[in-house]
C-alpha positions in Angstrom: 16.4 -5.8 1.5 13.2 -3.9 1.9 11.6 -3.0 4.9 7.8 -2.9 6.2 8.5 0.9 7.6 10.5 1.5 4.4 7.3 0.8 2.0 4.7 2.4 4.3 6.9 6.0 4.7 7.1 5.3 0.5 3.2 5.4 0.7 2.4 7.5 3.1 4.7 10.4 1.5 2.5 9.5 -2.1 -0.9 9.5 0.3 -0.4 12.2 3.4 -2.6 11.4 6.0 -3.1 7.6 4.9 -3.1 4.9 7.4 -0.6 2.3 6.1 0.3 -1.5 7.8 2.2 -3.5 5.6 3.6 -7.1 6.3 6.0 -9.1 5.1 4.5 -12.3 3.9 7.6 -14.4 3.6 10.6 -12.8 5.2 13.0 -12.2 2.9 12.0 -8.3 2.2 10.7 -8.7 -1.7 7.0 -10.2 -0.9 4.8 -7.9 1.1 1.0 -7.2 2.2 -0.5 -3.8 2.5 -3.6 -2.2 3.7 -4.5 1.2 3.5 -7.1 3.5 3.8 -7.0 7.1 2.3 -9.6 9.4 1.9 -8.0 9.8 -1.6 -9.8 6.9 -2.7 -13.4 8.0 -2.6 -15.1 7.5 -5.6 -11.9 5.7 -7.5 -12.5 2.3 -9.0 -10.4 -0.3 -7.1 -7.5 -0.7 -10.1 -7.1 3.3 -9.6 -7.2 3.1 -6.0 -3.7 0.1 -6.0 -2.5 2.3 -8.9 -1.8 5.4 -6.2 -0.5 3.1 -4.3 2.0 1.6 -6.8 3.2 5.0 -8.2 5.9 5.6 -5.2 6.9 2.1 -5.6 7.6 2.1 -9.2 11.4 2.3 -9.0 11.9 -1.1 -6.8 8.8 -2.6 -8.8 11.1 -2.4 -12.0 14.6 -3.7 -10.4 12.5 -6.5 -8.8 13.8 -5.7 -5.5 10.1 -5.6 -4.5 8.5 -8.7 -6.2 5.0 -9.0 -5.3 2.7 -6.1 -2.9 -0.6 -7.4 -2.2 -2.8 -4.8 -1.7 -6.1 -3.9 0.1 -7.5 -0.1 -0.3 -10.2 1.2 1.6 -11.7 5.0 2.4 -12.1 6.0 5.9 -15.4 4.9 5.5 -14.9 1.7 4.2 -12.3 0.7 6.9 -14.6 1.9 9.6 -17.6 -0.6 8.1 -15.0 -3.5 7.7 -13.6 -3.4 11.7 -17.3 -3.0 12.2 
């Protein structure tokens, strides 16, 4: 079973210096939520922004073992507008 810290090191090892939270939606460790903001996102188009997430994922997103990753990407900027 997969876990949230698991994912985010996963991530944050493919992103340095991203901010990653991830949840897991239904508890049995295959069907998460993540959001996170990288300053590697500026200027990408949103489906290029989820693909850098997915790369360092790709292994457990073939086996299955990690079903479904809901994703919301943001810059620094972004996030900072969003909390407001």
């Amino acid at each position: 079973m997969l876990t949230c810290e698991w994912i985010a090191e996963r991530i944050k090892t493919a992103l340095p210096g991203a901010e990653v939270d991830i949840a897991d939606t239904t508890g049995t460790g295959d069907h998460f939520e993540a959001r996170v903001v990288s300053a590697a996102f500026a200027g990408l188009p949103m489906v290029r922004a989820h693909q850098l997430v997915y790369a360092p994922l790709k292994d457990v997103l073939a086996t299955g073992e990690l079903h479904a990753l809901a994703l919301k990407t943001f810059t620094p900027e972004q996030w900072a507008k969003q909390k407001g």
